[in-house]
N, C-alpha and C positions, 0 to 999 in steps of 0.2 A: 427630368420628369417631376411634376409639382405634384404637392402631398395631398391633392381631390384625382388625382388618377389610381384607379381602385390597381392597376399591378404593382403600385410601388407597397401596396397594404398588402396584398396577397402576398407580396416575397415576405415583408416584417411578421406577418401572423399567419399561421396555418390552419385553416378553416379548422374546426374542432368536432364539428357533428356534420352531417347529408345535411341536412337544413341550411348549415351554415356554407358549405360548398354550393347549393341552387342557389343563394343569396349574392354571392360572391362572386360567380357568371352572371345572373341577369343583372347586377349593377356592371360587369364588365360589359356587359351589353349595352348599355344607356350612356357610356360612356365612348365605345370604342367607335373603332370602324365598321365595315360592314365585314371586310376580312380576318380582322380577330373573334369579328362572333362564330362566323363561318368555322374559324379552326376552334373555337372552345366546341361548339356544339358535340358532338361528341360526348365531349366528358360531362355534358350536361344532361346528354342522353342516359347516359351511364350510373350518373349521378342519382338522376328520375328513380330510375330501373330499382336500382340499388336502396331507398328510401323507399320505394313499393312495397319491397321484399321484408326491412326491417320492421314496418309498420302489419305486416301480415305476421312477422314472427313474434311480434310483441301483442300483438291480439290472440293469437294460441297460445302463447305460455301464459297468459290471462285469465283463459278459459280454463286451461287444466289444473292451475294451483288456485285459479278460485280467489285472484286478489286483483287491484288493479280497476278499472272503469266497469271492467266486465262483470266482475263479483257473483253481485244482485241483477245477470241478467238470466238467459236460458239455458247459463251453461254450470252447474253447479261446481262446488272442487269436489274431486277426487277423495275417497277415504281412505282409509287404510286398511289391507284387506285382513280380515279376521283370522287369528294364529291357527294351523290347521292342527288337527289331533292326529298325533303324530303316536307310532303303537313304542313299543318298548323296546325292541330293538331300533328305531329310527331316533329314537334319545339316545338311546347307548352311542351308536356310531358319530351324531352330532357330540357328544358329549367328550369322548375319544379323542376327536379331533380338534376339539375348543383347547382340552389341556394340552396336547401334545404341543403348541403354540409357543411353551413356553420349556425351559430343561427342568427336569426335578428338584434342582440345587437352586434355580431362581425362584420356585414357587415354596423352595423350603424360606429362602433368607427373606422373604415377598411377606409371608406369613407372621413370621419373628419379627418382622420391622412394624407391618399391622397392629399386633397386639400389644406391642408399645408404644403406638401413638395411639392406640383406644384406650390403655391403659391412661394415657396423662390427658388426655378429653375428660377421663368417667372423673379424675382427682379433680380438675377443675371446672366440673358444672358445664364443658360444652359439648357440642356435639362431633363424632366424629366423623360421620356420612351424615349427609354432608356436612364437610368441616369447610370451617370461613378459612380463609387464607392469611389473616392476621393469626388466628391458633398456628395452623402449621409453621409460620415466621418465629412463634414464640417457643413450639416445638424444637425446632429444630437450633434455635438460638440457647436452650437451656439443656441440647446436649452438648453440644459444643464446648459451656463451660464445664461441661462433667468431662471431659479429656475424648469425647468422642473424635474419631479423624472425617477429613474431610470428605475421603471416598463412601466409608459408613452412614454420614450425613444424605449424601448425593443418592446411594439407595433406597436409606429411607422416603427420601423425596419422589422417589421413584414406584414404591408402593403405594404410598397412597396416592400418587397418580393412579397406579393401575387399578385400585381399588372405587375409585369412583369413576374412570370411562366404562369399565366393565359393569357398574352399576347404573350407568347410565344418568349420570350427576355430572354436575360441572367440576371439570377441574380444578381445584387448588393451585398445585403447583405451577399452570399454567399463568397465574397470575405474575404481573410485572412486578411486582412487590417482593413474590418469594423470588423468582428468579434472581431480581438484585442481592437480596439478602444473601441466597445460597455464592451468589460470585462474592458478596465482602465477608463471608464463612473463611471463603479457599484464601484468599487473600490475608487473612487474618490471622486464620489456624492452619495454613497448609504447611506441611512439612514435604522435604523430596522424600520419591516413595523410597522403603528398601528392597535394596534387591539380595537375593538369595546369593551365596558365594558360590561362582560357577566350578563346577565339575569338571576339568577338564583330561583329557586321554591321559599324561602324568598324574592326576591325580586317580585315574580310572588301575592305572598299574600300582599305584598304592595300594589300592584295597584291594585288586588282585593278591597280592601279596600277603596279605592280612586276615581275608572273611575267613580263614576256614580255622584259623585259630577259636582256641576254649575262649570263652568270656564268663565272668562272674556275673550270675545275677543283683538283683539289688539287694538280698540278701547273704552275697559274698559266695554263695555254692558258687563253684565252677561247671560248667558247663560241661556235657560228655561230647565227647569227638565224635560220636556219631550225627549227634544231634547240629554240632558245631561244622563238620561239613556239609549238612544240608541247610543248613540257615545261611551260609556263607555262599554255596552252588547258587541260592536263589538270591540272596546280594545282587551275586555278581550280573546274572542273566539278567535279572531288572535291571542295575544300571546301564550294561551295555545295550538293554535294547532300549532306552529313554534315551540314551543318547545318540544311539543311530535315527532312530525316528524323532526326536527332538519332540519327543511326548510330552504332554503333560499328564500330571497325577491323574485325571479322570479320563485320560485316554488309555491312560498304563492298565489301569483297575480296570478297564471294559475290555480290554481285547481278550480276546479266545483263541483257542486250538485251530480253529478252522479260517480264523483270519490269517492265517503264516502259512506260504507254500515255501518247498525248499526251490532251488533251482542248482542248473550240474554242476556248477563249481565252486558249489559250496556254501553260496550266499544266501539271501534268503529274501522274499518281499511280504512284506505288513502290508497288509489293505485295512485304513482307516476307515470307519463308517463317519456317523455323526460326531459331531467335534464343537468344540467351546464357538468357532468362526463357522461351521458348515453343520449350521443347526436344521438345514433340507437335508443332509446324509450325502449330497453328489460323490463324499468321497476321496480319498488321496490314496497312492500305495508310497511306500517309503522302504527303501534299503533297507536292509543289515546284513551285515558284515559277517564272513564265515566264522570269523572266533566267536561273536556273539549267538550265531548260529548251534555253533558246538555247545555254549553253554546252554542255552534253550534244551538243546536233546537232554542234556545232562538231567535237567530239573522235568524230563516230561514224564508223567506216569506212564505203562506198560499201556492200559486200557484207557488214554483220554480220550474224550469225544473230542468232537468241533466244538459242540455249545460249549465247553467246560471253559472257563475263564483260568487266563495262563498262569497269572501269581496268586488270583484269591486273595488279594489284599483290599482295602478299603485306601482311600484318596491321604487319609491322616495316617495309616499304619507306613504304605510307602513312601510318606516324609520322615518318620521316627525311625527306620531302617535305614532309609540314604543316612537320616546324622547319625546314626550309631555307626556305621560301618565309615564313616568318615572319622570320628573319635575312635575308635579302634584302628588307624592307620597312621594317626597321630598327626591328621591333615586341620584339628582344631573345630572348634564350632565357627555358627553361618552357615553347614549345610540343610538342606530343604529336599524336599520334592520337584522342584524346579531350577537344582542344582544341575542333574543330568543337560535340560536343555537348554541352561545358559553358557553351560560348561561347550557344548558342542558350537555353541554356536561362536563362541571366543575364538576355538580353533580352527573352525570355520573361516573365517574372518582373515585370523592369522597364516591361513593358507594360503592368501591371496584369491578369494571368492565373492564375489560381489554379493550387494544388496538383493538384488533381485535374487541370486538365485537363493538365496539365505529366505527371502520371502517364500519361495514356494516350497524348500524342504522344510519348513518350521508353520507352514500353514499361516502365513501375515499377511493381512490385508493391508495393511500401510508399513511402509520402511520406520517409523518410530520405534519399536518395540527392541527386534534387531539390533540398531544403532544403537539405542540406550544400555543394552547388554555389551556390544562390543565400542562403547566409545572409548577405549583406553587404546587396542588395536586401531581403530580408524583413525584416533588421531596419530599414530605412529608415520600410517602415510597420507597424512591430512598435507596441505597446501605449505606447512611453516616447515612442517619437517622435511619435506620433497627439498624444499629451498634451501636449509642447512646441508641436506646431504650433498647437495650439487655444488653449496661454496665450499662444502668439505671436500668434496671429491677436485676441485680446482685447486685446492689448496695442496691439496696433497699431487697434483701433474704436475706443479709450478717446482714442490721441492724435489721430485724425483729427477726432473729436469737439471736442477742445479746439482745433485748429487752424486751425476752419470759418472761413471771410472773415467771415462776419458776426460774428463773437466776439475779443475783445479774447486774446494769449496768454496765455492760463492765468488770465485773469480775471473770463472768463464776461460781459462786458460788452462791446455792440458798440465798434467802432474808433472810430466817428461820436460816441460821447456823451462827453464830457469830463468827465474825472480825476477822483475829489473831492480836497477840500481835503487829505485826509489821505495821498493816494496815492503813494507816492516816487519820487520823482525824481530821476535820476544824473546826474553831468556840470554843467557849469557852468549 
């Protein structure tokens, strides 16, 4: 086929626009037979059709945004329609809903991050709505050298994004500039995160053993036993129930009375509302376990409601509790608030319990989190270890083999038949 026959061009190029496909049949036409035109027709029909249809949908969206040939003719653009007056309860409810958007603890650190990037605008003469994207480069570059971490940094970055789409300003951060910069931050200054030392069921029987012991204050009083068995009751009921639910601190601190049903044999189910991952509320219910059951009764007042929140603690009081009651069992510092559910999730693991279902009792969207907590167990039955144990386990058939009673050592010959001549012989 020589290179002026229009199909050997049609296979190398693919028409690109309806214009360019009519063009593309009717040189096939000028070219071909009468039976190639015959079978293109069709798609030429189709073609038409199709190019009618684009050319009517590009002269309406013409008319209606008011740009284009049409502009300046009978069809003016569209305005914008005038903000309606809205009474005071229809602000309140919009208003409800705009915050609820976001958790209380993001709009707090949202806040904090704000006022110290207005703060180093107002020191250097610029502005901070809108802020150029070279200031926040230079922001974010001169905390870094103050020891800030990278995750802190990535926030910050993060507010005054939200601070100007919600204001309706261009983003900063979105610029290609800060993004580079924020990636040679984490590269530069990134450290591996720490993780909190998990809690595990052994160490859950440590402090069983321990909360109800006197403790000295910081100024050396000892503690009264009464007080020291109730400080200790509610230890224990908080750990055990972070670790059957693999809570975290602000799950711990929100639940209530009326979130826990018992069930008959003893056990008991937590229904989780809103959560750090399940910011709609859809919800989880989670185990616990009847010991952890009993101590819950232990610590429930005579007259609690539903609404009453179970420990009354705050998110920072139930990490300085988990590490005092770990220092009083003599299990050492590194404990946290999120000791309980790294702790469970290790022995999780070590149970022989998959990812997956480690994802749904710990509320995880992706198998990251999980892994990183139990990569010391996974790798125990990781691919290298599986293979040791199976040359182990060969190693060890091969010498049982050779060691069987009926067989001489390493000679293959029973104990009962004697030596031959040539056999050797040690010792006198």
């Amino acid at each position: 086929m020589s290179d002026q026959d229009p199909r050997s061009r049609t296979r190398r190029r693919r028409p690109a626009t309806v214009k360019d496909a009519l063009g593309a049949i009717e040189q096939a036409g000028r070219y071909q037979n009468a039976r190639l035109l015959e079978a293109l027709a069709p798609v030429r029909d189709q073609a038409r059709s199709a190019h009618a249809v684009l050319e009517g949908i590009a002269t309406t969206t013409d008319e209606l945004i008011g740009t284009g040939p049409y502009a300046s003719g009978s069809a003016p653009a569209i305005a914008d329609p005038p903000a309606p007056d809205l009474d005071e309860d229809a602000r309140t409810r919009i208003e409800k809903a705009w915050a609820a958007a976001e958790s209380e603890n993001t709009r707090r650190a949202y806040r904090s991050q704000w006022r110290r990037f207005a703060a180093f605008c107002l020191d250097r003469g610029e502005p901070a709505l809108p802020a150029h994207p070279a200031t926040v480069a230079d922001y974010l570059t001169a905390r870094a050298e103050q020891g800030v971490k990278v995750p802190t940094l990535r926030q910050a970055a993060a507010a005054i994004a939200h601070v100007h789409v919600h204001q309706d300003r261009a983003n900063p951060c979105a610029n290609a500039g800060v993004t580079r910069v924020l990636k040679g931050l984490a590269r530069e200054h990134g450290t591996p995160a720490g993780q909190a030392r998990g809690l595990t069921e052994k160490d859950l029987a440590a402090i069983r053993a321990s909360a109800r012991r006197p403790r000295r204050g910081p100024k050396g009083r000892l503690e009264k036993e009464t007080a020291a068995m109730h400080r200790g009751d509610l230890d224990v009921a908080l750990i055990g129930s972070m670790r059957d639910g693999l809570l975290r601190r602000s799950e711990a601190a929100a639940i209530r009375w009326g979130d826990l049903a018992w069930a008959e044999d003893g056990s008991g189910r937590l229904l989780l509302g809103r959560s750090k991952t399940d910011q709609e509320g859809r919800g989880h219910t989670a185990y616990v376990a009847d010991v952890t059951m009993a101590d819950l009764e232990r610590i429930r007042p005579p007259r609690a409601k539903p609404e009453d929140r179970i420990f009354a603690l705050s998110a920072s009081q139930i990490s300085r509790r988990i590490a005092a009651a770990a220092r009083a069992a003599g299990l050492g510092e590194g404990y946290s608030g999120h000791s309980p559910r790294v702790g469970m999730t290790v022995d999780l693991v070590a149970a022989g319990f998959s990812l997956a279902e480690l994802m749904r009792e710990g509320r995880w969207r992706s198998p990251v989190m999980p892994a990183y907590y139990a990569r010391n167990q996974l790798s125990d039955r990781g691919a290298v270890a599986r293979f040791h144990a199976s040359r182990a386990s060969e190693t060890s058939a091969e010498a049982d083999e050779l060691l069987r009673p009926e067989f001489g050592a390493g000679t293959g010959r029973p104990f009962d038949e004697p030596p031959p001549a040539d056999f050797p012989v040690f010792g006198p």
